[in-house]
N, C-alpha and C positions, 0 to 999 in steps of 0.2 A: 678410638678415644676411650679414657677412662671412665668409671662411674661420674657422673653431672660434681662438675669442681665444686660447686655452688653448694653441697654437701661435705667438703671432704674439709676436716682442719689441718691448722697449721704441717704438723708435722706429716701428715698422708699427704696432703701438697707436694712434701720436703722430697720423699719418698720416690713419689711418680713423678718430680723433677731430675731426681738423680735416674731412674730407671729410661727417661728420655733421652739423660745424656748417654746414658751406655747406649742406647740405639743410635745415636747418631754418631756415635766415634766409630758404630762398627762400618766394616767398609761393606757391610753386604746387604746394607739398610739401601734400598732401594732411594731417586732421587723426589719421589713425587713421595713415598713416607715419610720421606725428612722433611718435606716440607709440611706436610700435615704435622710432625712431630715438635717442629719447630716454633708452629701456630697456634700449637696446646702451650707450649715451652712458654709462649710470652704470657697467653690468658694466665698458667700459674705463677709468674711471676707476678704479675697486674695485683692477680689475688692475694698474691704473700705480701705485696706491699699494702694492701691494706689494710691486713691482719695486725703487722708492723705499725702501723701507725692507728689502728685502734689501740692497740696495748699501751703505745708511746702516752696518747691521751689520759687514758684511763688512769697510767704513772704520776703522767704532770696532775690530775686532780689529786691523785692521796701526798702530793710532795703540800709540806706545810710552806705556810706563806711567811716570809720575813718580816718580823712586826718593823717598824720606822723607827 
């Protein structure tokens, strides 16, 4: 497993998601690695979605409000 996700941002996330999929397309990735690979694969997704929907927020606060 990579340095503790809970450290890493968005785009190092991005990064060590893409370098998981090359290990699991290759065919020499053993099956008990890809399953560990797999189970990093969701935690960094879990994490980019939250990253994701911090920003979303953070947007809707600076978006002005429609006066009536």
């Amino acid at each position: 497993m990579s340095p503790s996700n809970q450290q890493l941002d968005y785009e190092q996330l991005s990064l060590r998601l893409d370098e998981i999929v090359n290990r699991l397309q290759d065919v020499n990735t053993s099956i008990s690695d890809s399953l560990k690979l797999y189970t990093e694969a969701t935690q960094i997704i879990k994490q980019m979605e939250m990253y994701l929907q911090t920003a979303e927020n953070q947007l809707n606060k600076l978006k002005p409000t429609k006066a009536k």
